[in-house]
C-alpha positions as a printed Julia matrix, in Angstrom:
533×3 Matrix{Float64}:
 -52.14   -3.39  -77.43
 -54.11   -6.07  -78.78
 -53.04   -9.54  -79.66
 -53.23  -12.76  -81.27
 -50.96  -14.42  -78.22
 -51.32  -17.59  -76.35
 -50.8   -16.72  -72.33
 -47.48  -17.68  -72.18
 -46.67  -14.97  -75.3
 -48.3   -12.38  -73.21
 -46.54  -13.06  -70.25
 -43.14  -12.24  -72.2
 -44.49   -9.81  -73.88
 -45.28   -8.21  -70.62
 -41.98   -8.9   -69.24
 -40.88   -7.01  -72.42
 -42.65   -4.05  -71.68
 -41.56   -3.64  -67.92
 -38.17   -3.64  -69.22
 -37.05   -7.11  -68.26
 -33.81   -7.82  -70.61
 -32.61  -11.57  -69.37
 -34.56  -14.26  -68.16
 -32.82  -17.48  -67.09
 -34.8   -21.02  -67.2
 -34.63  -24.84  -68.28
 -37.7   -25.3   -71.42
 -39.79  -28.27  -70.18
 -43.17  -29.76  -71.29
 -44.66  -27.55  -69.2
 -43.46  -24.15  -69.82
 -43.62  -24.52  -73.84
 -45.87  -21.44  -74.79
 -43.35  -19.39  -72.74
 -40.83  -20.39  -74.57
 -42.84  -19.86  -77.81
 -43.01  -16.12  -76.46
 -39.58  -15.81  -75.57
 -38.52  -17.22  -79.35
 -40.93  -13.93  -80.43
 -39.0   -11.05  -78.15
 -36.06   -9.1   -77.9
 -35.65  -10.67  -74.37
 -31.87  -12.82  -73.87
 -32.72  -16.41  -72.2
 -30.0   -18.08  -70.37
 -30.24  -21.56  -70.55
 -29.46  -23.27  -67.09
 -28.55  -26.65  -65.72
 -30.78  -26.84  -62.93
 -33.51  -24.71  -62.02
 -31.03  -23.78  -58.38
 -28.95  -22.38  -61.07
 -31.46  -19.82  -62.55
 -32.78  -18.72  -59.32
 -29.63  -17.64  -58.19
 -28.7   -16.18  -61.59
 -31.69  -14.41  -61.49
 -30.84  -13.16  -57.76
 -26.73  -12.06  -58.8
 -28.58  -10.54  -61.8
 -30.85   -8.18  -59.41
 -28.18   -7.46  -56.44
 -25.71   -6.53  -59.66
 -28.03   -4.34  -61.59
 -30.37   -2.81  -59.1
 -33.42   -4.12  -61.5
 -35.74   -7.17  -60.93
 -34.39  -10.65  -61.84
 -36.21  -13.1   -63.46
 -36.27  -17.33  -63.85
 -39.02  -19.33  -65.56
 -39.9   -22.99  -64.58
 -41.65  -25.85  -65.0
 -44.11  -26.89  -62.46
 -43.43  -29.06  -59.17
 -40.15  -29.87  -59.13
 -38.88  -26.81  -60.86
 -40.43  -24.75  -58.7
 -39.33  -26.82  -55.7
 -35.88  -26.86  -57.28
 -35.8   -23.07  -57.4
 -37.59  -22.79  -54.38
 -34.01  -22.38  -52.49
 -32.89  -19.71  -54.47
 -36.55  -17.89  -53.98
 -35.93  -18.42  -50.52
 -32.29  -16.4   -50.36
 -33.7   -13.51  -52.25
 -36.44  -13.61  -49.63
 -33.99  -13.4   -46.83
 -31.77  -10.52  -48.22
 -34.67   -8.22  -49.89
 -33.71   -9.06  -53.56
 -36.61   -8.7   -56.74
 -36.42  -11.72  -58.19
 -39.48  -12.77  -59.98
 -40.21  -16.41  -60.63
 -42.86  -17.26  -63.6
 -44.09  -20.95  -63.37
 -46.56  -23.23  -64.7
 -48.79  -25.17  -62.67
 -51.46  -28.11  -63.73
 -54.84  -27.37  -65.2
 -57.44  -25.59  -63.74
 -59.56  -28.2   -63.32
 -57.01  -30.65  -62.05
 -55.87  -28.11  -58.87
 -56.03  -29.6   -55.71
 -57.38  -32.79  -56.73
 -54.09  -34.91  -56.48
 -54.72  -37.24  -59.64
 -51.31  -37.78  -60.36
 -50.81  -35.58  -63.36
 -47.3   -35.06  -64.69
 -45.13  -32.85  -62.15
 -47.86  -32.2   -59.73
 -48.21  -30.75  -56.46
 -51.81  -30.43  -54.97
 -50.87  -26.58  -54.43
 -48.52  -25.68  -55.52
 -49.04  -21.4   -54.58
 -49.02  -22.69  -50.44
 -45.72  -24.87  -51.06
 -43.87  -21.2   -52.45
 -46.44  -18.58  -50.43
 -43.84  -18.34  -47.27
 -40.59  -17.63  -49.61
 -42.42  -14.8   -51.53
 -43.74  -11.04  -51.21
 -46.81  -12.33  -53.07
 -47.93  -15.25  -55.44
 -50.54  -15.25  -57.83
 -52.28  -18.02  -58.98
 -54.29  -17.41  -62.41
 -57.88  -18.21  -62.72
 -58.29  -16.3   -66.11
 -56.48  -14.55  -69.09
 -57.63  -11.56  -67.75
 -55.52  -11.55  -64.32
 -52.29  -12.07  -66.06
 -51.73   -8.26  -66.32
 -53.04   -7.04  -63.03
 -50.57   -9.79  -61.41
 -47.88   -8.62  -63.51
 -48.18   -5.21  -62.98
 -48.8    -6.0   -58.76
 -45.42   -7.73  -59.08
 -43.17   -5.06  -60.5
 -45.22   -2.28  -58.41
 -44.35   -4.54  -55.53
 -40.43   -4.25  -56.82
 -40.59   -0.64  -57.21
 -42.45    0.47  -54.21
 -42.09   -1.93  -51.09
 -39.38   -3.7   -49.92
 -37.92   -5.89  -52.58
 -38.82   -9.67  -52.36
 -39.57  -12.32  -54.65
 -43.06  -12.79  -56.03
 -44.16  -15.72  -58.19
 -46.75  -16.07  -60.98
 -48.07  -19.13  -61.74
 -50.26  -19.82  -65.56
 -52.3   -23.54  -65.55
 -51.28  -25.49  -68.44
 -54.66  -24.85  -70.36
 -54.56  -21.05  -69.83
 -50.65  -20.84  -70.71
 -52.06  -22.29  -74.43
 -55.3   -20.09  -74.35
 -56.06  -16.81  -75.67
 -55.11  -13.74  -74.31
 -56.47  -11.18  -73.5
 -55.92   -7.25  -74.23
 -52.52   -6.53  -73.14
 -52.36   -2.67  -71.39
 -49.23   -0.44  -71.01
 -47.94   -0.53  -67.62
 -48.86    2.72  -66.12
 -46.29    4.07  -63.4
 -45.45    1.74  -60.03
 -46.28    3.48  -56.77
 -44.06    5.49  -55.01
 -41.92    4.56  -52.22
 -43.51    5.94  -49.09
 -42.14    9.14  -48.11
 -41.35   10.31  -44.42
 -43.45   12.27  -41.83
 -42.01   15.99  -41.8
 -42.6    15.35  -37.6
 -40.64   11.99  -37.38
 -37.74   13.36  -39.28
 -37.52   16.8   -37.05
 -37.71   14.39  -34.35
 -34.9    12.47  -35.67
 -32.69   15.43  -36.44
 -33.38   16.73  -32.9
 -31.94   13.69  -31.83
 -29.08   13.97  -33.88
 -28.41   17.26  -32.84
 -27.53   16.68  -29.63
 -26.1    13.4   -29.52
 -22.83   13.3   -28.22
 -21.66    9.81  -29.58
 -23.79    9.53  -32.84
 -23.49    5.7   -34.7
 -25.49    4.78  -37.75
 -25.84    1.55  -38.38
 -26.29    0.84  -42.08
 -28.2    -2.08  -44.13
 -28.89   -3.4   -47.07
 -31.55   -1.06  -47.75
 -29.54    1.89  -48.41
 -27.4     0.43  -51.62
 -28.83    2.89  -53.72
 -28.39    5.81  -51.52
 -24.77    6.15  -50.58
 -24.89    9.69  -51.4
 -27.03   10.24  -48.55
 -25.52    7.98  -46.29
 -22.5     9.82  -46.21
 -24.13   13.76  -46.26
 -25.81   12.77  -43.03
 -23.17   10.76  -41.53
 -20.4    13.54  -42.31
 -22.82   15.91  -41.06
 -23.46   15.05  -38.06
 -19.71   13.34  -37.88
 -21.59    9.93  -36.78
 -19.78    6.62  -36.56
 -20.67    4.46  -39.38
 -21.32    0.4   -39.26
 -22.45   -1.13  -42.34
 -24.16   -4.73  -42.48
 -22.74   -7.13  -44.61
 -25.43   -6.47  -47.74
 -24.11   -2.76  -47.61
 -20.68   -3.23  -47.9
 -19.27   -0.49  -49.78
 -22.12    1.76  -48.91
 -19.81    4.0   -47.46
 -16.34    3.07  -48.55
 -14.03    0.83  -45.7
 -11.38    3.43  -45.96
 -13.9     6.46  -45.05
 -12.34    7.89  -41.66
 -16.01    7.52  -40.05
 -16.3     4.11  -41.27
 -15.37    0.8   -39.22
 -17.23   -1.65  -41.9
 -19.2    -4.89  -41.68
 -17.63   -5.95  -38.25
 -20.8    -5.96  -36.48
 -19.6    -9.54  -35.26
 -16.76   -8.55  -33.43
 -16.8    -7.56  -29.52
 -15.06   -3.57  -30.26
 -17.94   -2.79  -32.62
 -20.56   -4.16  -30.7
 -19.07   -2.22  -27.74
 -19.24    0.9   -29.95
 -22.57    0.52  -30.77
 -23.49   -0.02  -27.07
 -21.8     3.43  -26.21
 -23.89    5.4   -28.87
 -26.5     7.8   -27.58
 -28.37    8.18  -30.48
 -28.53    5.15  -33.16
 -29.45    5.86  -36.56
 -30.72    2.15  -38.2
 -31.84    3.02  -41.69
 -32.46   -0.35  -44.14
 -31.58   -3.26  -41.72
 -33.53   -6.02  -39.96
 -30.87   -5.48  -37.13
 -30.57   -8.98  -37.87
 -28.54  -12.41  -35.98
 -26.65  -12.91  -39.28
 -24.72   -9.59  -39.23
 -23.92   -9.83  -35.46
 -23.87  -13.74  -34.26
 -25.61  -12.51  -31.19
 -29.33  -12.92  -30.19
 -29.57   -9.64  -28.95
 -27.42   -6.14  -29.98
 -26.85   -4.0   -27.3
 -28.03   -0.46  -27.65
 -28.31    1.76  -24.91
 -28.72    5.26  -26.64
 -32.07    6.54  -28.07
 -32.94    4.18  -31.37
 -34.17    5.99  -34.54
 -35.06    3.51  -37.28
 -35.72    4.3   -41.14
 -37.22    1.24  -43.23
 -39.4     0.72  -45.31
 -40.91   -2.61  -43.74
 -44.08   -2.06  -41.1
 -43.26   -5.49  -39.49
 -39.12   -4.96  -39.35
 -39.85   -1.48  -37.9
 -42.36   -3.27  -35.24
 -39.78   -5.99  -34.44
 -37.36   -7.03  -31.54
 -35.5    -3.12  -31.47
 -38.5    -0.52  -30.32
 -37.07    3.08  -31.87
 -37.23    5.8   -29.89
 -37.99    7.95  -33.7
 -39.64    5.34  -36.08
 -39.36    6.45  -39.76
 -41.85    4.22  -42.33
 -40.26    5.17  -45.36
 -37.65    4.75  -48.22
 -34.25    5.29  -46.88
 -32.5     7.79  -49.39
 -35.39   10.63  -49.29
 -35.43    9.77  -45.16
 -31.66   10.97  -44.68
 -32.06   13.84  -46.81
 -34.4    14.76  -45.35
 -32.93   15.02  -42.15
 -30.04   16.11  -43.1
 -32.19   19.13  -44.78
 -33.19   20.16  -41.41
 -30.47   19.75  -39.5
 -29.61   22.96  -42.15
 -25.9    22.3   -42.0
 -25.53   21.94  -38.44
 -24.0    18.61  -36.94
 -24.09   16.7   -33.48
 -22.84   17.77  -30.05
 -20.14   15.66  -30.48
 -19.01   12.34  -31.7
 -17.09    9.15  -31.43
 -13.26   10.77  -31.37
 -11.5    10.02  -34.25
  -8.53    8.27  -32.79
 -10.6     5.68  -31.17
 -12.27    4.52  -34.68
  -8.64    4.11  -35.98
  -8.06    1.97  -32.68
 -10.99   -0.08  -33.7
 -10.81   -0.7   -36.85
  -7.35   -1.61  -36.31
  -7.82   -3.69  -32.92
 -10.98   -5.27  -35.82
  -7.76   -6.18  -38.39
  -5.34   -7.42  -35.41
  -8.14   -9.86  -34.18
  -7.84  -12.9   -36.32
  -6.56  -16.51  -36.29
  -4.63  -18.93  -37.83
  -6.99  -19.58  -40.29
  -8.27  -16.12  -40.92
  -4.46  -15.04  -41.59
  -4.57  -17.43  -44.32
  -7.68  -16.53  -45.73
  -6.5   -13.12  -45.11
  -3.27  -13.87  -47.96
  -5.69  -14.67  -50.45
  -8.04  -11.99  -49.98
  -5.49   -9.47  -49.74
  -3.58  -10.9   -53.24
  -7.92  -10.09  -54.97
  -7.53   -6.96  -53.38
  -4.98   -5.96  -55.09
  -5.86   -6.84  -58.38
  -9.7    -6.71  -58.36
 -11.34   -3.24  -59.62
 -13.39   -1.05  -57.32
 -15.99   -1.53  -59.34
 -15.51   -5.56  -59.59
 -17.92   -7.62  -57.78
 -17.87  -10.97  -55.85
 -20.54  -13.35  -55.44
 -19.25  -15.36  -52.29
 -20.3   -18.37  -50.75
 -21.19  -19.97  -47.43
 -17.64  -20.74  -46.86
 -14.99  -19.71  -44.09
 -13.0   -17.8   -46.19
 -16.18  -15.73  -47.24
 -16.91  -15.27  -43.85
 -13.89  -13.91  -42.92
 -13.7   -11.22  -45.81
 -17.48  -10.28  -44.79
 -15.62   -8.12  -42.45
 -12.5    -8.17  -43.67
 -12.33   -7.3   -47.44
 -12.77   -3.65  -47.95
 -15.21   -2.29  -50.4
 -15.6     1.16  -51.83
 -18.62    0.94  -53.94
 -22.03   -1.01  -53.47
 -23.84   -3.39  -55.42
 -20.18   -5.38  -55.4
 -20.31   -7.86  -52.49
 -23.04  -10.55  -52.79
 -23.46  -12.95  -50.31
 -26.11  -15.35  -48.75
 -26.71  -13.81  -45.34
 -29.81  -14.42  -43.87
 -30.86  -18.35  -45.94
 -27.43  -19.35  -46.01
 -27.66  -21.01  -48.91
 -24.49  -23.15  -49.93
 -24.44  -23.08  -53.85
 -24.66  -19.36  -53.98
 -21.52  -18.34  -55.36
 -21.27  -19.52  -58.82
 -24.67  -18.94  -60.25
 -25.16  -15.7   -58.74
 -21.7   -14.6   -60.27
 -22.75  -15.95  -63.5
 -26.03  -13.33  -63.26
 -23.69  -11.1   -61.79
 -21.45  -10.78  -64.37
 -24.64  -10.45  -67.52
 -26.22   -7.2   -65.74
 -22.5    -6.05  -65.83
 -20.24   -7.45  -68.32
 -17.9    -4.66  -67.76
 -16.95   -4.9   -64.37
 -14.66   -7.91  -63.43
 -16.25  -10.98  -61.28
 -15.15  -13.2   -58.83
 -16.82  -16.17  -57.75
 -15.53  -16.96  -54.28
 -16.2   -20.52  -52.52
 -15.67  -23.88  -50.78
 -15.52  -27.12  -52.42
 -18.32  -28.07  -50.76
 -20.63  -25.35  -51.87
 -18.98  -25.15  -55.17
 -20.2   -29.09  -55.83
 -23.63  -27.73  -54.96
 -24.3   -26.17  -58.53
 -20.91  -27.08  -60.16
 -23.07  -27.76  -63.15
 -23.5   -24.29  -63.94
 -19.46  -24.3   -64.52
 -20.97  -25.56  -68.28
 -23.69  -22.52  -68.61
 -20.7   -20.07  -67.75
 -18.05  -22.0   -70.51
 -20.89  -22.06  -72.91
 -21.46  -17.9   -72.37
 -18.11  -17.74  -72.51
 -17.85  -15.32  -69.14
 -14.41  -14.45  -67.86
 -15.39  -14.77  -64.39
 -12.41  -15.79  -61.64
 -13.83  -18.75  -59.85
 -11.41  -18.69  -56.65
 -12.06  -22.17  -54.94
 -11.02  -22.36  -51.2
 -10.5   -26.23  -50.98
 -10.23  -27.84  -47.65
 -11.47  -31.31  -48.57
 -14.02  -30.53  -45.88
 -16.82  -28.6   -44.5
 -14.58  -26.79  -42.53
 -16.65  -24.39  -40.71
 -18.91  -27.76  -39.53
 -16.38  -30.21  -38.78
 -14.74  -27.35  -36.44
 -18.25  -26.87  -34.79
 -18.62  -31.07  -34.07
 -14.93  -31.01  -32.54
 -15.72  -28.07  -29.82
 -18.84  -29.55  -28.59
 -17.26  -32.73  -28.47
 -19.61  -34.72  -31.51
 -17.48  -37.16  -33.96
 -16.6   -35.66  -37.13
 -19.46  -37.45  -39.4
 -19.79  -36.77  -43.24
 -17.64  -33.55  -43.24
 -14.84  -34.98  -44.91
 -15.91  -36.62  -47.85
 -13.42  -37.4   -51.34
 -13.36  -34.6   -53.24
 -12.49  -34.74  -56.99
  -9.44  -33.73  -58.62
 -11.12  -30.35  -59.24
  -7.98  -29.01  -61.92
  -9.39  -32.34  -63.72
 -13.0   -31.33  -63.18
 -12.59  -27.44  -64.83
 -10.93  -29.09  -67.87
 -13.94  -31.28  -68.42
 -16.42  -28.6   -68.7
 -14.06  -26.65  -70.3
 -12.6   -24.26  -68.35
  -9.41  -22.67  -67.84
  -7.51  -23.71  -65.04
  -4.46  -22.35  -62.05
  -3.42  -23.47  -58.82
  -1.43  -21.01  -57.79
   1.96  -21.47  -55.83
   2.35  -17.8   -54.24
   0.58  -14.98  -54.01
   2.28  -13.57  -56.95
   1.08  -16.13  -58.84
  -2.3   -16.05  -57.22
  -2.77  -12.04  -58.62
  -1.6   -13.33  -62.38
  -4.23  -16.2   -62.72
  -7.06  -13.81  -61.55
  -5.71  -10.58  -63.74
  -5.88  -13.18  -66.64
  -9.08  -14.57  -65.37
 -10.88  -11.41  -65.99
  -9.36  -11.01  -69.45
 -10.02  -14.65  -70.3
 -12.57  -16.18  -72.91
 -14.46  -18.06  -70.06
 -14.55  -18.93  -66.6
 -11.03  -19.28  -64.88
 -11.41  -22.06  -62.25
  -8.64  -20.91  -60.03
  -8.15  -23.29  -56.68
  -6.14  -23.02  -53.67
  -5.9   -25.96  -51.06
  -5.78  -24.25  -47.33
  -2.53  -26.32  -46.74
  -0.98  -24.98  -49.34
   2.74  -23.66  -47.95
   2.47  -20.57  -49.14
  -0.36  -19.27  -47.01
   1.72  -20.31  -43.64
């Protein structure tokens, strides 16, 4: 089409046309012709209170939906600010793309101390991103747009940034094209998948071991893991994958000494979408003795740390069907006996401490009144990372949490996004009071949308996990107990409801009219609380 735009309209515009709906960002000096385009479109902005807060809106957007997230910021320190976020979606394969302004063209790399500046800016985000493109001329602001959303639909899904210097973002554009069609996922070689299924055929104790990268695929997961009556792990980002109560299933317990066992007695693994990764297992090295077969769609994951016997370069989903078309309804040798999953996964249950039990109360009481198709955005907290493993999912694309960065503010932003790609699924925001003071501020961007989301805030007046850490290796407990607010006090200020609840009972009423609510529901319970001994 043609146009009459500044840069900054045509970058909307374009956003617009590749069927970007929300866009979450803080206007600044810097980023007012974007603004001018968003003003122009059909396109929702969410107005932040820190650029943190958009990046993870923009991630909970993306993991919720299944489409690309997007924040727009101001350059230096909003990038830098946002950076974090960038770097989580990074970590766990998310699309988030981040659109930025940076300082004139004729001012880059010069360091003469113009207004937000960082002498370059690309190199400081360049390690957190797929891909980052840095415009020289109107020209390039459709082929980078178009190499960022191919990069979403076709490769593994990371974060790519686009920056526009201040005097292009005000200057002309140029003819705006149609997207044509993203690149397809790459497909798998017809021999690598016979050799897979010949694998599979005769394995006697078949295990899959299930990532992230198969949250669109559950459908497959399950044809070729019922097929060939395989043993099924899932990592924590594909909880739900194949649901916790599936008789195959033993869930995201990866950490614990039974599964890893299991895995170690396999035959034949089937990896399809993981990194294999120390975040799902706390160990530097798995264990697997049995002939490896790995489906991803990432060369340098595939070429990393676990050599497969049967490496498959492709998308996951066409990868097990297709395997499972040539198996041609025939399963393995044999398989893990039935019996001894149930022992597992109830040995898995039995395993926990005085603590867990208590997280285990609250997480049983959202359980019960949380929707299979609600979703939680959970923090780095210890009562997240007990119901990694613990809380039972059914569906995917319902259990968010900051694996591989580790980012502590995670939870309450990313619910917030979480909750706008699907306003009609309940939300839970699940975290510590020290993560939740990390972006508390976006407790006002959630009262002003008015979003019923059920914050539940595990208070310990600590950081639990850290101060347990210094006391086994012997280290003084230093600044992991600092004063907390009175947080009931704090949720009234921004506006929000309020509930500490005094029983479980009471516990499954404040979330039940959390989700029902007119805005956020700031629900807190204090680890010592009596009812959780």
């Amino acid at each position: 089409m043609t146009t009459n735009m500044t840069c900054g309209q045509a970058a909307i515009a374009l956003l617009e046309q590749y069927g970007v709906d929300t866009v979450f960002g803080i206007p600044g000096v810097h980023t007012l012709d974007f603004y001018r385009g968003l003003a122009d479109s059909s396109i929702r902005h969410v107005g932040v209170r820190h650029e943190q807060g958009a990046g993870f809106m923009a991630d909970g957007y993306a993991r919720a939906s299944g489409r690309p997230g997007v924040c727009c910021v101001i350059t230096g320190p909003g990038v830098t600010n946002a950076a974090t976020p960038i770097g989580q979606a990074f970590s766990d394969s998310v699309p988030v793309l981040m659109l930025s302004s940076v300082n004139g063209r004729d001012d880059l790399g010069r360091g003469r101390g113009r207004l937000h500046e960082i002498t370059d800016q690309q190199a400081t985000i360049a390690p957190l991103v797929s891909a980052s493109h840095s415009l020289r001329a109107a020209s390039e602001l459709p082929l980078a747009m178009a190499d960022a959303f191919d990069r979403f639909a076709s490769q593994r899904p990371r974060p790519v940034h686009i920056e526009v210097p201040l005097d292009l973002l005000a200057a002309p554009a140029v003819r705006i094209e149609t997207p044509g069609p993203a690149r397809a996922k790459p497909a798998p070689s017809p021999d690598a998948v016979r050799a897979a299924a010949k694998l599979l055929r005769e394995a006697k104790r078949p295990v899959m071991l299930v990532g992230g990268g198969t949250v669109d695929c559950a459908a497959s997961v399950r044809r070729l893991a019922e097929l060939t009556r395989s043993a099924v792990i899932v990592t924590v980002a594909a909880k739900g994958v194949l649901p916790d109560d599936h008789p195959l299933c033993v869930g995201a317990t990866l950490l614990t000494d039974g599964t890893q066992a299991l895995l170690a007695s396999a035959d034949v693994v089937l990896a399809v979408g993981t990194e294999l990764a120390e975040t799902d297992s706390w160990v530097d090295r798995l264990e697997i003795k049995g002939k490896l077969i790995r489906i991803d769609i990432d060369a340098r994951t595939m070429a990393r740390d676990y050599p497969a016997a049967v490496p498959i370069l492709a998308d996951a989903g066409p990868s097990l069907d297709a395997i499972a078309a040539e198996l041609g309804g025939k399963g393995s040798a044999g398989h893990v006996p039935a019996e001894e999953l149930a022992r597992l996964r109830k040995e898995n249950h039995a395993g926990l401490g005085k603590l867990q039990l208590k997280h285990g109360k609250v997480l049983d009481a959202i359980r019960a009144v949380l929707p299979e198709d609600g979703m939680i955005a959970s923090d780095m907290t210890q009562i997240a990372y007990t119901a990694n493993h613990y809380f039972p999912m059914t569906q995917p694309r319902c259990w968010f949490h900051p694996v591989g960065f580790g980012t502590l503010g995670y939870a309450l932003p990313a619910a917030i996004g979480a909750k706008l790609a699907r306003p009609e699924s309940a939300c839970v925001a699940m975290a510590g009071d020290a993560g939740f003071l990390f972006t508390v501020q976006e407790l006002a961007t959630a009262v002003e949308l008015k979003l019923p989301i059920a914050i539940l805030l595990w208070n310990n007046d600590a950081l639990g996990q850290i101060a347990g850490d210094m006391v086994h290796r012997g280290i003084p407990e230093i600044a992991v107990k600092p004063r907390n607010p009175d947080f009931q006090m704090l949720g009234k200020a921004f506006g929000a409801h309020v509930a500490k609840p005094g029983s479980a009972a009471q516990l499954k009423k404040a979330l039940t009219d959390a989700f029902a609510a007119d805005g956020p529901t700031l629900i807190e319970v204090h680890q010592s609380s009596s009812w959780l001994d």
